[in-house]
C-alpha positions as CSV (number, residue, x, y, z in Angstrom):
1,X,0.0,0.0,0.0
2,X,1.3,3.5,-1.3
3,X,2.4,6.0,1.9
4,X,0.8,8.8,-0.4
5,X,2.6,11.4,-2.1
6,X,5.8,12.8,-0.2
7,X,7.1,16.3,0.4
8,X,10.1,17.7,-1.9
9,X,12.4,19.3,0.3
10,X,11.5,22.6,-1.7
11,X,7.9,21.9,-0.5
12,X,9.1,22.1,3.2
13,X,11.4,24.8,3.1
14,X,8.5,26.9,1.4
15,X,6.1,26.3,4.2
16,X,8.8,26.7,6.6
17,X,9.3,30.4,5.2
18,X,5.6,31.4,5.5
19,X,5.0,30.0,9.2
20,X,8.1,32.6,9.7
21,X,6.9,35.2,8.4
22,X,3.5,34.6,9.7
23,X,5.5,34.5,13.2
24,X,7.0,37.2,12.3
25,X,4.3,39.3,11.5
26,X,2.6,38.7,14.4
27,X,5.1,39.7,16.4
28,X,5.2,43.0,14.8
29,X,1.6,43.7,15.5
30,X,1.9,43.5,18.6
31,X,5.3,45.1,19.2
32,X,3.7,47.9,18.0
33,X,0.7,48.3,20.0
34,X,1.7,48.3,23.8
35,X,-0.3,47.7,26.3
36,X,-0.5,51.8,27.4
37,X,0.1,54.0,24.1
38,X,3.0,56.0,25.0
39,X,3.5,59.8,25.9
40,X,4.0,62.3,23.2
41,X,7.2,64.4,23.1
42,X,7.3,68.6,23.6
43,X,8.3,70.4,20.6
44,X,11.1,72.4,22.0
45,X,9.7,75.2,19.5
46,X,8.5,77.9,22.0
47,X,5.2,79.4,21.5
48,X,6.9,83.1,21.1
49,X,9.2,81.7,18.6
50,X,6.3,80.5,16.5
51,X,4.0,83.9,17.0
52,X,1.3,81.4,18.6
53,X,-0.7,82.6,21.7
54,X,-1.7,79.9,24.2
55,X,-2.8,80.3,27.4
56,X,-2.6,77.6,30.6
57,X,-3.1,76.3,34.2
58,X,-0.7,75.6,36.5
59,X,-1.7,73.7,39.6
60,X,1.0,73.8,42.0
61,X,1.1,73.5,46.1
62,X,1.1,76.5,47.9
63,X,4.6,75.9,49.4
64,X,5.6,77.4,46.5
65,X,3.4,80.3,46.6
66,X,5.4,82.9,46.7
67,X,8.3,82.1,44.7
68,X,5.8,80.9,42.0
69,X,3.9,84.1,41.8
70,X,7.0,86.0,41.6
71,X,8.4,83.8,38.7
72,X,5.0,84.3,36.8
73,X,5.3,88.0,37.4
74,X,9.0,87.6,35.7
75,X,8.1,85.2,33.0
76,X,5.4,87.4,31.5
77,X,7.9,90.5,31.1
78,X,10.4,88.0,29.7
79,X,10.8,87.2,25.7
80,X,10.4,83.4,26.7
81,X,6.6,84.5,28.1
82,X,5.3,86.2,25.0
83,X,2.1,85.1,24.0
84,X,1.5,82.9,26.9
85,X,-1.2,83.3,29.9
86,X,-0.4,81.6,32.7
87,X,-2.8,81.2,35.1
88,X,-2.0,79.7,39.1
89,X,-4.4,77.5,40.7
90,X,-3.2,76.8,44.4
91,X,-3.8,73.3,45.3
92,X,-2.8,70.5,47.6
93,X,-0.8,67.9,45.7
94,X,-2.8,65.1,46.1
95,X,-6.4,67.3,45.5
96,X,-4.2,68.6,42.0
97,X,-3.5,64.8,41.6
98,X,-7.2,64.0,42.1
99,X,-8.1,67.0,40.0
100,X,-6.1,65.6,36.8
101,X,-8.0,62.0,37.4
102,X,-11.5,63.4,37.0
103,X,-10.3,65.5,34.1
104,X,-10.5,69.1,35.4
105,X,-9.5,70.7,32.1
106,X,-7.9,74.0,33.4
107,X,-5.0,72.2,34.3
108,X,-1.8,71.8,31.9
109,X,1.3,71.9,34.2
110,X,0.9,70.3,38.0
111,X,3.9,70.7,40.2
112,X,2.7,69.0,43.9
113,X,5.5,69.5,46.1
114,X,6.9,65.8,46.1
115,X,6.6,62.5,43.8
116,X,5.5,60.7,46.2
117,X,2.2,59.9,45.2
118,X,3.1,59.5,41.7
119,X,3.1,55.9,41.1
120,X,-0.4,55.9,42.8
121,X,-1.3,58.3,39.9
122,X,0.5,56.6,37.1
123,X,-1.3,53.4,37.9
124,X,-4.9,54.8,38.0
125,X,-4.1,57.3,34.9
126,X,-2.9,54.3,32.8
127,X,-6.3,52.5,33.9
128,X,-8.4,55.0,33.1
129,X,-6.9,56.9,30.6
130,X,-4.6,54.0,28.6
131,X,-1.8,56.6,27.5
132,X,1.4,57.2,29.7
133,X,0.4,60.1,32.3
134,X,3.2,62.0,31.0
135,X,5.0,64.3,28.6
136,X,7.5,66.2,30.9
137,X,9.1,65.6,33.9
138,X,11.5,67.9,35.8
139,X,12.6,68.6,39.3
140,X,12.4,72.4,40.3
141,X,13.9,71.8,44.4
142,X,14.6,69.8,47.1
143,X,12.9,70.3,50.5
144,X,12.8,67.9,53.6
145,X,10.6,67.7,56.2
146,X,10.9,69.1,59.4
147,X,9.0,69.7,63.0
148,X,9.0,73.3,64.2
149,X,8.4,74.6,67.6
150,X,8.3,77.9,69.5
151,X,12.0,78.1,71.1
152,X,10.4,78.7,74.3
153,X,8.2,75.3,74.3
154,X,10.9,73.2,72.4
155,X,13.6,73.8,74.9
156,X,10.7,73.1,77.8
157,X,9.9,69.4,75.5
158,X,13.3,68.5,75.2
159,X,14.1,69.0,79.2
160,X,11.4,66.3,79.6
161,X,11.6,64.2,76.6
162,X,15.3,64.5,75.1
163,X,14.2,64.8,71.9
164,X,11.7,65.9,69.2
165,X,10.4,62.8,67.2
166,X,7.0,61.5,66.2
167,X,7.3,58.8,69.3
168,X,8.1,61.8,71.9
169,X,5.5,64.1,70.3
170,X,2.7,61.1,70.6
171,X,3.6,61.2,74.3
172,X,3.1,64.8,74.6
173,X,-0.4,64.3,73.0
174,X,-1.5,62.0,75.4
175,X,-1.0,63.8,78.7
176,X,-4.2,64.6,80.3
177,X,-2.3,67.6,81.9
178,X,-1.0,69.0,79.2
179,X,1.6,71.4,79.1
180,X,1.2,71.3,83.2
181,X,2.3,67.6,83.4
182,X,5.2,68.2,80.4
183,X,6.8,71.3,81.9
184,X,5.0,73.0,84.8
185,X,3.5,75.5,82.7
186,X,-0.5,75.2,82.7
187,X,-0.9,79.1,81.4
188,X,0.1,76.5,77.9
189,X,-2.9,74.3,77.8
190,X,-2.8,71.5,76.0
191,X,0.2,69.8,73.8
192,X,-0.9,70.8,70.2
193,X,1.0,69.5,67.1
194,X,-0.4,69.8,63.2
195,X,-0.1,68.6,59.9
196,X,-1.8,69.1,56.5
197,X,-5.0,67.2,55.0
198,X,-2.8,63.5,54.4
199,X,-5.3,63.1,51.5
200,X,-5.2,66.2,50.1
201,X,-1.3,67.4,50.8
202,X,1.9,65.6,50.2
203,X,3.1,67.4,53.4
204,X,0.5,65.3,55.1
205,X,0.9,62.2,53.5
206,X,4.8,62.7,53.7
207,X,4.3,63.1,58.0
208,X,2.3,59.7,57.6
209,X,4.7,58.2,55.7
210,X,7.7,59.5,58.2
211,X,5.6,58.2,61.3
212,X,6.2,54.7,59.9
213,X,9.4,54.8,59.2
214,X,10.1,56.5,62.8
215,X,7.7,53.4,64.5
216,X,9.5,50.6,62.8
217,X,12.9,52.4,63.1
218,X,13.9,51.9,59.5
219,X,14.4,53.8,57.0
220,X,14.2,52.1,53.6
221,X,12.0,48.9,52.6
222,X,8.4,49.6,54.1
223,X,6.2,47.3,53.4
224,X,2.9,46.4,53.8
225,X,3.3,44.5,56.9
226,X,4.6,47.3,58.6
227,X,1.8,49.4,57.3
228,X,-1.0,46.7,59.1
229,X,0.6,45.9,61.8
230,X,-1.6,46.6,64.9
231,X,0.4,48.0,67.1
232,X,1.8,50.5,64.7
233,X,-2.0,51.5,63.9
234,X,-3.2,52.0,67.6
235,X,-0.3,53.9,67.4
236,X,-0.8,56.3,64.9
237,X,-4.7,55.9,65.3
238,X,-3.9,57.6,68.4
239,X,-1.9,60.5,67.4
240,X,-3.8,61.5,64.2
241,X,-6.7,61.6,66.5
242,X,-5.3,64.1,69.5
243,X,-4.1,66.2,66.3
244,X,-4.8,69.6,66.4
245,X,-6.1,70.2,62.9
246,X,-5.4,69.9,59.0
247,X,-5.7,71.9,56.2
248,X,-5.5,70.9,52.5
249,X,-2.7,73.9,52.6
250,X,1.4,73.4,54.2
251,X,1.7,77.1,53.6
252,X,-1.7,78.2,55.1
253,X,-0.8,76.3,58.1
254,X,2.5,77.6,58.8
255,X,0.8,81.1,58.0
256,X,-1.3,80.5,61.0
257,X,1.2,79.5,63.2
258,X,2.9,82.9,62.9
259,X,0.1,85.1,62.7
260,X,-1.8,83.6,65.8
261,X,1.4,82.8,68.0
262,X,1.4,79.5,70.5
263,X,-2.3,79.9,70.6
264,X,-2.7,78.1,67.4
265,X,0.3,75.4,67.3
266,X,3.2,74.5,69.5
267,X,4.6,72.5,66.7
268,X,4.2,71.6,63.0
269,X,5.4,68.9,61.2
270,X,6.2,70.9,57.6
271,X,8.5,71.7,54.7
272,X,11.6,72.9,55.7
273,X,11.3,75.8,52.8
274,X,8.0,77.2,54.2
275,X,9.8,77.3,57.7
276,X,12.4,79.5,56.4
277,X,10.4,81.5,54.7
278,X,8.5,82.7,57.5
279,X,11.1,82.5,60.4
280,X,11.9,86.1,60.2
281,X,8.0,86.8,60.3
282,X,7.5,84.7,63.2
283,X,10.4,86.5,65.5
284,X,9.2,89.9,64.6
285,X,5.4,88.7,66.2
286,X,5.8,86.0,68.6
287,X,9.3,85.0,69.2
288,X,12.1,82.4,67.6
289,X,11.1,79.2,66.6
290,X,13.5,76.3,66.0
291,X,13.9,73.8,63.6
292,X,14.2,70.2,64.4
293,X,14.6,67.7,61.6
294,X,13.3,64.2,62.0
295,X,15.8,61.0,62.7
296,X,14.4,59.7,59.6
297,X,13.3,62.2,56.4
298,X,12.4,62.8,53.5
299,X,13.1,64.6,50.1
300,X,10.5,66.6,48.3
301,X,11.4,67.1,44.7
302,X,8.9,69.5,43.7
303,X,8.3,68.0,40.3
304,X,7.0,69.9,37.5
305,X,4.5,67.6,35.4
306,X,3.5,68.3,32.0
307,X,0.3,65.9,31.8
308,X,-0.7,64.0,28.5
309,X,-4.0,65.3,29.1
310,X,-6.3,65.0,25.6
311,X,-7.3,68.7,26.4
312,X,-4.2,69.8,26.4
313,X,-3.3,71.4,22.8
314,X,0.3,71.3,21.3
315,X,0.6,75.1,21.6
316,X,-0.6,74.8,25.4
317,X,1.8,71.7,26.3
318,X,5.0,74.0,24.7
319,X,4.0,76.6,26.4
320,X,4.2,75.3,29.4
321,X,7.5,73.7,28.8
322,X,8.7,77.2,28.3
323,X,7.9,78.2,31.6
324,X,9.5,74.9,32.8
325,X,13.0,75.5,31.3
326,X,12.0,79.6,32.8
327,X,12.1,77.9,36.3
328,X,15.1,76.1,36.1
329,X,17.0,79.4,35.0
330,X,19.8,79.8,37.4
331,X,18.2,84.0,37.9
332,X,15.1,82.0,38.7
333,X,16.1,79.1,40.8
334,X,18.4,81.8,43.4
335,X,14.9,83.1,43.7
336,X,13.7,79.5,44.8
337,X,16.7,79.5,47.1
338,X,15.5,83.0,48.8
339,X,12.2,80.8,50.0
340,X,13.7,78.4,51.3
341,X,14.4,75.7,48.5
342,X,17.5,74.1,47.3
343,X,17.7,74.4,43.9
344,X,17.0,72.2,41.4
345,X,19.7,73.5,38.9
346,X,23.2,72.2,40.2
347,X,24.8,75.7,38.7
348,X,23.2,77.3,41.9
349,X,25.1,77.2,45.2
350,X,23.3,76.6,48.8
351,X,26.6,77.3,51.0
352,X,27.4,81.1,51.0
353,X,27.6,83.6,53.2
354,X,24.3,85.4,52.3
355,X,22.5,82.1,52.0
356,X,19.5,81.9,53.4
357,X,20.5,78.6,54.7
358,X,23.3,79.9,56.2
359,X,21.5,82.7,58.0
360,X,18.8,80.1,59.4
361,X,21.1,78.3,61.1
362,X,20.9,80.1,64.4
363,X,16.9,78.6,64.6
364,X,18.2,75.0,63.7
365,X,18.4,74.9,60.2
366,X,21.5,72.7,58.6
367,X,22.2,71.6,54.9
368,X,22.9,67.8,55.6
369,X,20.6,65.3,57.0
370,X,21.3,62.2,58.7
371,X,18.9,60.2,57.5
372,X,17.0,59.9,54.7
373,X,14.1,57.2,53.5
374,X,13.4,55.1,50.6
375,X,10.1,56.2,48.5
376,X,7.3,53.5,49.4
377,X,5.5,51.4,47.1
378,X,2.3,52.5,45.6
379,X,0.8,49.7,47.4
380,X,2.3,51.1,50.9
381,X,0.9,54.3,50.2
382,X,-2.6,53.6,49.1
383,X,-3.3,51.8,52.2
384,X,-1.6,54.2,54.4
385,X,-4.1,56.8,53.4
386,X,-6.9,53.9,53.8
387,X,-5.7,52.9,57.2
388,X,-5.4,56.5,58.1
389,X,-9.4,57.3,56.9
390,X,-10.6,54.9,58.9
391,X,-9.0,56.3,61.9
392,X,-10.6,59.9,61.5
393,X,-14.2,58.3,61.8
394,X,-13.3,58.3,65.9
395,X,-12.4,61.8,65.5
């Protein structure tokens, strides 16, 4: 019986060749069409160069306030600014953040005061949106976190506790005499301490964030065991709910500080550039203060965002990388460094003698920390803030 008719070996190598290009083929398809469609690049063209007019929003956090105003002030009497409307919008980083998510279309530029939420936002912008979340990304300054107290009261805590820290300052929360049982002084009332909004501010979210590290006494690798472990919740349950009070503003906070004295706060846990930029403020009304800067901290990079936002036209995204590359001028970044910040651009020195740094460090200001942490996880973050909502519902 006949096996049938049998392949040449011209007959294989043909087929051979079209399952490979098939393969091949295939593979092209789909290296071409990722799973999020990637972010479009800034034409480097400015809109003055062109003779184009565009006009955008920048939400940014009001550490920044008065250094940004100023640099808008600047950029419009600058060539660079011609034909472009900038308009501010004051917001906490993570209500900006949450602003960009539900598609609030007056924003084109966001600059929160830190990155730390940002692989939150990456991962819900690529869900919702499928595109990367981003054009741009730069780094404007560098702030850390710090606590600051009225001289008076801080030397009064350290006598009975040794040191500042988010452990000692939970103590001081929790004594039913207040400042009577701390240092003899009932004319004080209670121990008060403050933070901004944690789901609205980064400065909030960044105290959070620094409150685990300092319970666990680490300072890189939290995870989320740390994050549910009971103890460290009853803990910080504990604290966040003998707080003082929140706002969704850093600035605004440390504003009220100095305009209503002790009254208001004995301490704040804030950004070391709004400290500075109100210490002289501060001594003029009330007294010194003093700057104390937690065993374990943090950076705040002060990203500048240009969104891949679909309402966002091509004349409106280069116009705001304009004002971008305006920022991180050096004439514009030794502004920066006059509020407080440390600059962005390298070019710019910190150490001189008519820093601002430099004058600061009578109150407790210094250039080099001992500690700094490791960025958590998106994961860690997420339920930090979840952890941390459930605890206000006692409040």
């Amino acid at each position: 019986m006949s096996d049938g008719p049998k392949l040449t070996f011209l007959g294989k190598l043909i087929i051979l060749l079209f399952i490979g290009a098939c393969g091949y083929g295939a593979f092209l398809l789909f290296a071409k069409k990722p799973i999020f469609e990637p972010a479009q690049t800034v034409e480097k063209t400015s809109p003055a160069a062109s003779g184009e007019s565009a006009e955008i929003g920048i939400a940014y956090g009001t550490e920044k306030q008065r250094w940004m105003q100023w640099a808008v002030e600047q950029f419009a009497a600058a060539p660079a600014g011609r034909g472009i409307k900038l308009n501010l919008i004051p917001m906490g980083s993570i209500e900006s953040a949450q602003a960009l998510l539900k598609g609030d279309q007056r924003i084109h530029a966001w600059s929160p005061a830190s990155s730390t939420y940002e692989d939150v936002f990456v991962q819900e912008w690529q869900i919702k949106n499928n595109v990367a979340p981003f054009v741009r990304k730069e780094t404007l300054a560098l702030s850390p976190m710090v606590f600051v107290m009225w001289a008076e009261r801080y030397e009064a805590f350290l006598a009975k506790y040794q040191e500042v820290s988010f452990v000692t300052i939970g103590r001081a929360l929790k004594e039913p005499g207040g400042w009577d049982a701390i240092a003899q002084k009932p004319e004080w009332g209670l121990f008060k301490f403050g933070h901004a909004h944690p789901q609205q501010s980064n400065s909030g979210l960044m105290t959070l964030v620094l409150m685990a590290y300092d319970f666990h006494k680490k300072n890189r690798g939290l995870v989320l065991k740390d994050i549910l472990n009971p103890e460290f919740q009853t803990w910080m349950n504990g604290l966040e709910t003998a707080t003082t009070g929140m706002s969704n503003s850093t600035g605004n906070m440390m504003r009220d500080m100095v305009l209503r004295g002790p009254s208001s706060y004995d301490t704040l846990c804030v950004y070391e550039s709004v400290v500075i930029d109100y210490l002289r403020s501060a001594e003029g009304r009330w007294g010194e203060l003093r700057v104390i800067y937690p065993r374990e901290n943090a950076w705040n990079d002060n990203p500048y965002y240009i969104p891949n936002a679909p309402w966002s036209s091509p004349a409106q995204r280069r116009a705001a990388g304009a004002f971008a590359d305006f920022l991180l001028s050096e004439p514009i970044q030794r502004e920066a460094l006059k509020h407080g910040f440390r600059p962005g651009n390298t070019e710019v020195p910190v150490r001189f003698p008519e820093s601002p740094f430099v004058a600061a460090e009578k109150f407790g200001v210094k250039l080099d920390l001992t500690s700094v942490t490791e960025p958590p996880k998106a994961e860690v973050v997420s339920t930090l803030l979840q952890i941390w909502q459930r605890s206000q519902g006692s409040r």
